[in-house]
MARDOSE-98373 format. One record per residue (C-alpha): chain; x, y, z. Coordinates in nm, 4 decimals. Last residue first. Layout:
<pts>
['A' [X Y Z]]
...
</pts>
This chain:
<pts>
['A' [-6.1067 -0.6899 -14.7013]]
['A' [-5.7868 -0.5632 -14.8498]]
['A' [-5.5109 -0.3681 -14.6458]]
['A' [-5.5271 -0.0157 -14.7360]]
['A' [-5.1647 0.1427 -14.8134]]
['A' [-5.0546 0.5325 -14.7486]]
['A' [-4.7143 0.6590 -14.7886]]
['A' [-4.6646 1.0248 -14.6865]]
['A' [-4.3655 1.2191 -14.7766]]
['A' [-4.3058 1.5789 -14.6452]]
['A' [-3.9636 1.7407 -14.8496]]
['A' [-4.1676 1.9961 -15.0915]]
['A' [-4.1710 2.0321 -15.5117]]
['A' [-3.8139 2.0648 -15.5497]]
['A' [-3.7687 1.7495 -15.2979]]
['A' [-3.8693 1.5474 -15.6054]]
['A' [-4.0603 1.7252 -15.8883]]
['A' [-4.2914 1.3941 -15.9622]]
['A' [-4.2793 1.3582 -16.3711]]
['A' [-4.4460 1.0035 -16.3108]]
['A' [-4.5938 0.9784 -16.0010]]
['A' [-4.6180 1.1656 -15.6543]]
['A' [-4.9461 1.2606 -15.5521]]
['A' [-4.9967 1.5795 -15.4379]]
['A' [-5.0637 1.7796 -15.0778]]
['A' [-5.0185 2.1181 -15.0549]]
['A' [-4.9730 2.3585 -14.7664]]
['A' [-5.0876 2.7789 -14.7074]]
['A' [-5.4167 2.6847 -14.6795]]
['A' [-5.4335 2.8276 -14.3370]]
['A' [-5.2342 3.0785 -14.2338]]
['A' [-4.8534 3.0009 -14.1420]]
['A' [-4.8547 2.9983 -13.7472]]
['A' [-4.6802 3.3113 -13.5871]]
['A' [-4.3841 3.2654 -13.4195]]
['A' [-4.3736 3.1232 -13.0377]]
['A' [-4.1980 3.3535 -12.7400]]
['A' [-3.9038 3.1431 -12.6479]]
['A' [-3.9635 3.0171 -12.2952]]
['A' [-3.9999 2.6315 -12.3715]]
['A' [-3.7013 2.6738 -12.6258]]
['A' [-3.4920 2.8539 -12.3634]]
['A' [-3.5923 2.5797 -12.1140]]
['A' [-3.5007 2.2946 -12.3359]]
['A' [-3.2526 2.4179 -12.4370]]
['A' [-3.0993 2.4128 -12.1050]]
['A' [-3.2150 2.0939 -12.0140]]
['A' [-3.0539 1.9424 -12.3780]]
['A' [-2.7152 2.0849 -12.2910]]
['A' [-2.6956 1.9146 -11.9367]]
['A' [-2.8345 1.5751 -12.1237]]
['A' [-2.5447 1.5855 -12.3849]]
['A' [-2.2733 1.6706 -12.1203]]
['A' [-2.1904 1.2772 -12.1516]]
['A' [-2.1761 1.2941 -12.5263]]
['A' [-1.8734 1.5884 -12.5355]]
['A' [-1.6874 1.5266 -12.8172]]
['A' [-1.9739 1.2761 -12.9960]]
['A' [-2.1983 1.5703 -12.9776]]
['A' [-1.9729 1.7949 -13.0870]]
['A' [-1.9566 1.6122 -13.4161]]
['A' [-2.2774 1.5419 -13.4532]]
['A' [-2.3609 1.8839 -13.4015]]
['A' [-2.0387 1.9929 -13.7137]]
['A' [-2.2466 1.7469 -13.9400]]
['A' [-2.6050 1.8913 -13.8897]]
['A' [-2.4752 2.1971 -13.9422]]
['A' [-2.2933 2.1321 -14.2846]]
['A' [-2.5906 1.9357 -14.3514]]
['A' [-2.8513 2.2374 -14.3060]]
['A' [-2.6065 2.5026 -14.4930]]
['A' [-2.6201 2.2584 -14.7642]]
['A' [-2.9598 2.1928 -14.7840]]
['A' [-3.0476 2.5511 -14.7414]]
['A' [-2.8392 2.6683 -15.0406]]
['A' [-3.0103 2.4107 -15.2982]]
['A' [-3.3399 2.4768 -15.1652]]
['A' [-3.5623 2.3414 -14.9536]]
['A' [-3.9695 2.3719 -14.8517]]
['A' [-4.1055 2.1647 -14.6083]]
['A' [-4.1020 2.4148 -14.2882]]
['A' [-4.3753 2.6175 -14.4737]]
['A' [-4.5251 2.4148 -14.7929]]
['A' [-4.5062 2.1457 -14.9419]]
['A' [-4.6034 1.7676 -14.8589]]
['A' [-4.5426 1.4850 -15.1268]]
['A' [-4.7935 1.1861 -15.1540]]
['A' [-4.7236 0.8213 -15.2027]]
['A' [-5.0465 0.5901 -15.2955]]
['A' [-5.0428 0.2085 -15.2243]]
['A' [-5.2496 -0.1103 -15.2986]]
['A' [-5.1573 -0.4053 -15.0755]]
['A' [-4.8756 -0.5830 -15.2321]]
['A' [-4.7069 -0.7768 -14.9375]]
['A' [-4.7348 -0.5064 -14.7102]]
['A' [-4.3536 -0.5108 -14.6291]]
['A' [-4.2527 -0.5070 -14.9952]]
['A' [-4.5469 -0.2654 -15.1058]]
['A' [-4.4208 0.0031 -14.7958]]
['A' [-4.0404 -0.0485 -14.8867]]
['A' [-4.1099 0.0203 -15.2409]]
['A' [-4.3138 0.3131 -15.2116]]
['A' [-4.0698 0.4566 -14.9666]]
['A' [-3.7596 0.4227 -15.2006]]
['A' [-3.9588 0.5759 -15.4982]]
['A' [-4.0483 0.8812 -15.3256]]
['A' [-3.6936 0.9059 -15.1259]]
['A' [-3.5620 0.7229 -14.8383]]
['A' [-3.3066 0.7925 -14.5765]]
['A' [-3.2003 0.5224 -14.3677]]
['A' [-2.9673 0.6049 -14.1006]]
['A' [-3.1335 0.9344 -13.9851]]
['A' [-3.0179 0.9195 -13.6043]]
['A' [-2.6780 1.1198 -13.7213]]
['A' [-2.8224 1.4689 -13.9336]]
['A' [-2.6411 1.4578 -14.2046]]
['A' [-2.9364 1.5619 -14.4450]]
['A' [-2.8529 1.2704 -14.6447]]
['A' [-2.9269 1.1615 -15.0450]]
['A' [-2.5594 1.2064 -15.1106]]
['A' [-2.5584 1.5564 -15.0889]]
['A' [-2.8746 1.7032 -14.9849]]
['A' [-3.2312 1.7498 -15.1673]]
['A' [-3.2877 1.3506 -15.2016]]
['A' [-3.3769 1.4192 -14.7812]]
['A' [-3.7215 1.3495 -14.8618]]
['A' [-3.8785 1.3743 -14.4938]]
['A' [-4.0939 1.1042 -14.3439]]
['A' [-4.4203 0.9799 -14.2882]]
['A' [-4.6034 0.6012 -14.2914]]
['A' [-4.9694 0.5634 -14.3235]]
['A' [-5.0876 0.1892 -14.2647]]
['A' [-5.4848 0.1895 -14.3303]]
['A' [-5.7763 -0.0745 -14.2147]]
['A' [-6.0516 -0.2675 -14.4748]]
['A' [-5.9062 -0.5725 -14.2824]]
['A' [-5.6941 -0.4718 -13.9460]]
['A' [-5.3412 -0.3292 -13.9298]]
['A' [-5.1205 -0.4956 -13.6862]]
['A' [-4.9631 -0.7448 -13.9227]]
['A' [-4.9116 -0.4760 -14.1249]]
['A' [-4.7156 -0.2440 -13.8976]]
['A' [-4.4780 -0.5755 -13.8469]]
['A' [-4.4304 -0.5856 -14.2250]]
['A' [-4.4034 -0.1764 -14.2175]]
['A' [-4.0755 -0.3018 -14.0074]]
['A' [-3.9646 -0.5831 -14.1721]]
['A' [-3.9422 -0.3800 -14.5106]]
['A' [-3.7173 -0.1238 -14.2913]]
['A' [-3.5175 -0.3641 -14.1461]]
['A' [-3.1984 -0.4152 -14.3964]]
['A' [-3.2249 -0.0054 -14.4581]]
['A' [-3.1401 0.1004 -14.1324]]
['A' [-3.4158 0.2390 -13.9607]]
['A' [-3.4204 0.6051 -13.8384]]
['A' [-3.5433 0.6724 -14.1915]]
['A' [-3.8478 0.4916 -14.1199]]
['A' [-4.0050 0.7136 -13.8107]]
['A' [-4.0672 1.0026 -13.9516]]
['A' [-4.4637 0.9346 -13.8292]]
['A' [-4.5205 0.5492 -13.8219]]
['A' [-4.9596 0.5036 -13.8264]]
['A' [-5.1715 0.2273 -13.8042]]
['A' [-5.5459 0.3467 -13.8846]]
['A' [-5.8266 0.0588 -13.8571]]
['A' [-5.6106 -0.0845 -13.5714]]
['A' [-5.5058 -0.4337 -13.4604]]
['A' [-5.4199 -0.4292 -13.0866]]
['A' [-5.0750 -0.3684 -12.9618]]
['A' [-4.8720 -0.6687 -12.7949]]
['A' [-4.6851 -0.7307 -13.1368]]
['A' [-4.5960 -0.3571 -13.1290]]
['A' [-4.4190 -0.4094 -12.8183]]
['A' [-4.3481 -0.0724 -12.5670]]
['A' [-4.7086 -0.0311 -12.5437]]
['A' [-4.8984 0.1961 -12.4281]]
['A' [-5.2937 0.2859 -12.3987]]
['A' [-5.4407 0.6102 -12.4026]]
['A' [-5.6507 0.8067 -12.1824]]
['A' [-5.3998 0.8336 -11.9355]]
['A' [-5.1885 1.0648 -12.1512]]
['A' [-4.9519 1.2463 -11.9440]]
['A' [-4.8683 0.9641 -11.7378]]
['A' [-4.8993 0.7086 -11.9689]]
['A' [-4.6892 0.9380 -12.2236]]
['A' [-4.4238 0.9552 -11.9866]]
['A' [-4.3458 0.5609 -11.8894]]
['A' [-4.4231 0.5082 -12.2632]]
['A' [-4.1091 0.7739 -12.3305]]
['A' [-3.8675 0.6225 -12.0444]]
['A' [-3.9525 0.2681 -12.2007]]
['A' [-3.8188 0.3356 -12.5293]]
['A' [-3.9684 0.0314 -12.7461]]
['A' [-4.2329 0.3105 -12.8427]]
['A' [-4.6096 0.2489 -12.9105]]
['A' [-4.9074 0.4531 -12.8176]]
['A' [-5.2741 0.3312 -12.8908]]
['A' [-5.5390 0.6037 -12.9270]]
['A' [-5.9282 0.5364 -12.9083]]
['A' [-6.0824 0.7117 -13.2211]]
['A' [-6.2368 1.0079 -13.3495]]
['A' [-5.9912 1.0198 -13.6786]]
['A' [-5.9196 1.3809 -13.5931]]
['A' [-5.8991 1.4020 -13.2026]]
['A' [-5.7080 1.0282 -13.1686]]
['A' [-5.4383 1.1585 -13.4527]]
['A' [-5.3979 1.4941 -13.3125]]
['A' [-5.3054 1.3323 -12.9326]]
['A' [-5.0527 1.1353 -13.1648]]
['A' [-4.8013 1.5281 -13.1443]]
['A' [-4.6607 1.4950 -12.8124]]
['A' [-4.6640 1.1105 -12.8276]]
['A' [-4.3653 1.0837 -12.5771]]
['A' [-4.2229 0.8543 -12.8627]]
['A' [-4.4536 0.7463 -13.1040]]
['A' [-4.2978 0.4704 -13.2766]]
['A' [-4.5946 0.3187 -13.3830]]
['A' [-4.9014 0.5239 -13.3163]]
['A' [-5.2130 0.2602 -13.3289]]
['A' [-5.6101 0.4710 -13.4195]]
['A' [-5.8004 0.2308 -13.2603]]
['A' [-6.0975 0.0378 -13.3981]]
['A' [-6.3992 0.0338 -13.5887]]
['A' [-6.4639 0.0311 -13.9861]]
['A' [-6.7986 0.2032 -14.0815]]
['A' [-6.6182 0.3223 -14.4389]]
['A' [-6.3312 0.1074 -14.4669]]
['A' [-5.9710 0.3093 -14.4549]]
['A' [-5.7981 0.5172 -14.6765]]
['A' [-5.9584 0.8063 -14.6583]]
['A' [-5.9132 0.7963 -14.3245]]
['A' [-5.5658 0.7438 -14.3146]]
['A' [-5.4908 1.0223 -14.5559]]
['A' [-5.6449 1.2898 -14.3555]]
['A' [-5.4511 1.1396 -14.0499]]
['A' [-5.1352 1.1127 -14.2341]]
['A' [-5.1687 1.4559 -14.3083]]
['A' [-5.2736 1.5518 -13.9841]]
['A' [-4.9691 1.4226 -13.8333]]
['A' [-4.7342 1.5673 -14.1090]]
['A' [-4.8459 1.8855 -14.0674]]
['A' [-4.8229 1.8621 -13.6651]]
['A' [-4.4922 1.7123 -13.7319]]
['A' [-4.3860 2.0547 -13.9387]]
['A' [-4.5313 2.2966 -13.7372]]
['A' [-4.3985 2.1704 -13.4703]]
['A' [-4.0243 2.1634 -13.5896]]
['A' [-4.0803 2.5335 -13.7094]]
['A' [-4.2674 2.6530 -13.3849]]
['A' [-3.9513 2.5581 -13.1553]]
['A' [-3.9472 2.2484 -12.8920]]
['A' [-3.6119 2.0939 -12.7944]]
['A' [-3.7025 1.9101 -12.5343]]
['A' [-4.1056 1.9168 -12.6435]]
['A' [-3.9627 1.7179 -12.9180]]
['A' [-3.8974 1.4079 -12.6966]]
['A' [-3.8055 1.0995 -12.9644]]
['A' [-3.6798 1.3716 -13.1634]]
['A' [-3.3010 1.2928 -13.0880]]
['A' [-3.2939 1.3388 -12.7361]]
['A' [-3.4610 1.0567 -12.6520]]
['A' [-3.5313 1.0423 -12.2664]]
['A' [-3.4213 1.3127 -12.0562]]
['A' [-3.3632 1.2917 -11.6876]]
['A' [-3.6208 1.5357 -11.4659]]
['A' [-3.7120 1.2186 -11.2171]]
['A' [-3.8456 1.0394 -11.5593]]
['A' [-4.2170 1.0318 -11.3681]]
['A' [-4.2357 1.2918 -11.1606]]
['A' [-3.9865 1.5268 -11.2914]]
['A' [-4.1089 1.5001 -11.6826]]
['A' [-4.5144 1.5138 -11.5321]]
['A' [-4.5569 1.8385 -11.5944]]
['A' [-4.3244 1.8857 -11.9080]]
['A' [-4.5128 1.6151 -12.0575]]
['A' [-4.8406 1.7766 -11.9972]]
['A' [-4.6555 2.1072 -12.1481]]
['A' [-4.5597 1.9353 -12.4830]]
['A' [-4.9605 1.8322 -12.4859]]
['A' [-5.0386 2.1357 -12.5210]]
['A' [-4.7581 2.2009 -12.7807]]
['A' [-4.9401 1.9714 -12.9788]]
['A' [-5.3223 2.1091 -12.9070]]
['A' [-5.2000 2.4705 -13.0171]]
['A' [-5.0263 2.3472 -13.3248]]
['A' [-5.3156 2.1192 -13.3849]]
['A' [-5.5484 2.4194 -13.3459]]
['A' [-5.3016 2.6625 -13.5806]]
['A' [-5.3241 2.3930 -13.8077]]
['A' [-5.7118 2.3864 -13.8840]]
['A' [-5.6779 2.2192 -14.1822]]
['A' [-5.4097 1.9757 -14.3418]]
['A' [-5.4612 1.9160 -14.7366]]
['A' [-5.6152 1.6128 -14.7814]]
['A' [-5.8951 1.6724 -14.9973]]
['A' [-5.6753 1.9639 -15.1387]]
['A' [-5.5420 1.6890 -15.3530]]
['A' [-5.3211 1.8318 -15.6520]]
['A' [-5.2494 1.5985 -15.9220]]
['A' [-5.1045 1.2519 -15.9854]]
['A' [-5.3122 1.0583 -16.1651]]
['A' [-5.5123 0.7756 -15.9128]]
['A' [-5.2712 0.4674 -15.8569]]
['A' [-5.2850 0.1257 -16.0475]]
['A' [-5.3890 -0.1721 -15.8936]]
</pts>
């Protein structure tokens, strides 16, 4: 099946962003409120897993983007009339999957093998259902991995949007996200938990391996928070590198250092969200721009009736 001509698709352009920004960092304060109760104030992932420990408008901004994106894109996607949940794989504390449930108007599913992060999206989110096995999940019309991938080494990546398959009902989407780190040296932003970077063409090919061949599209996000340039990327690695590198010095002060940002981030008077229309969403094909033309990837594949 061949793909639509690539082009601008203001179909699926986010909207409304200042409300998911709103509703996302919401949801950041749930988690806060429950954090002592439930975690007894330790951290869980402090590598993205928990954004709302390390919250700033840029970062949400971006995964709220990228969440409605994939949202736009998975219903699209998916059977007209098709019922079932809306399944977040890898979701972490699922500060940003309330979006998904609110714009597809379905029931959410949560799914994280961290237990710490189900254990604190149950309790912030009752009306959702966790999971800490995808295999335990129910099938969903919309199956979505937001930047999830590239913390998969490359070996299990096909196995993984195999396993997101499997879950995915008839007539039903699989929408996967992540950033196109082709920008940087060496294809990596240096930033440690991203151990399997793809670009356009790497993501395409992972998601029609582990589907089997069901028909896929790739888009490319641009816009505030996913625009580089050749200066940024390297100023961004070179920081990214030295972090790593204190954070391997001094790993068992890690969770001190992430409560403290944690509360300057929480306290940090918020910039002003980008207006609206200020993102674009194309197809990548033939002639795509790369990482020139915006960093947000978003593969989505429709499993045949």
């Amino acid at each position: 099946m061949t793909s639509p001509s690539p082009g601008a698709l203001p179909d699926l352009a986010p909207q409304r962003v200042a409300d998911a920004v709103a509703t996302a960092e919401a949801s950041m304060d749930a988690l806060d409120a429950v954090r002592a109760r439930v975690d007894g104030g330790r951290t869980a992932n402090t590598h993205g897993g928990d954004p709302g420990l390390h919250r700033n408008r840029s970062t949400v901004v971006r995964h709220a983007v990228s969440y409605l994106v994939a949202a736009r894109a998975g219903a699209a996607a998916s059977a007209a009339g098709l019922e079932g949940p809306v399944v977040d794989v890898g979701a972490g504390t699922a500060a940003f999957s309330p979006l998904l449930a609110e714009r597809l108007g379905r029931p959410l599913v949560l799914v994280d093998i961290d237990v710490r992060h189900t254990a604190l999206a149950a309790a912030a989110f009752p009306q959702a259902t966790t999971h800490t096995d995808l295999a335990d999940a129910p099938d969903g019309a919309v199956v979505v991995a937001s930047e999830v991938v590239e913390h998969l080494v490359p070996a299990d990546q096909v196995g993984f949007v195999a396993s997101m398959a499997a879950r995915t009902l008839p007539g039903g989407a699989l929408v996967l996200t992540t950033p196109d780190e082709s920008g940087y040296s060496g294809g990596w932003s240096g930033y440690a938990p991203h151990v399997g970077p793809v670009d356009a063409d790497g993501l395409r090919r992972v998601v029609a391996e582990g589907t089997g061949g069901w028909p896929v599209r790739v888009l490319r996000i641009d816009g505030p928070t996913f625009t580089l340039t050749r200066g940024g990327a390297r100023v961004q690695k070179a920081a990214n590198l030295l972090w790593n590198r204190a954070a391997g010095l001094v790993a068992p002060l890690e969770p001190v250092a992430t409560g403290l940002l944690h509360r300057v981030t929480r306290e940090r008077p918020p910039a002003a969200v980008p207006s609206e229309g200020s993102w674009t969403v194309t197809e990548v094909g033939p002639g795509d721009g790369g990482w020139r033309a915006g960093t947000g990837l978003v593969a989505v594949a429709t499993r045949p009736l």
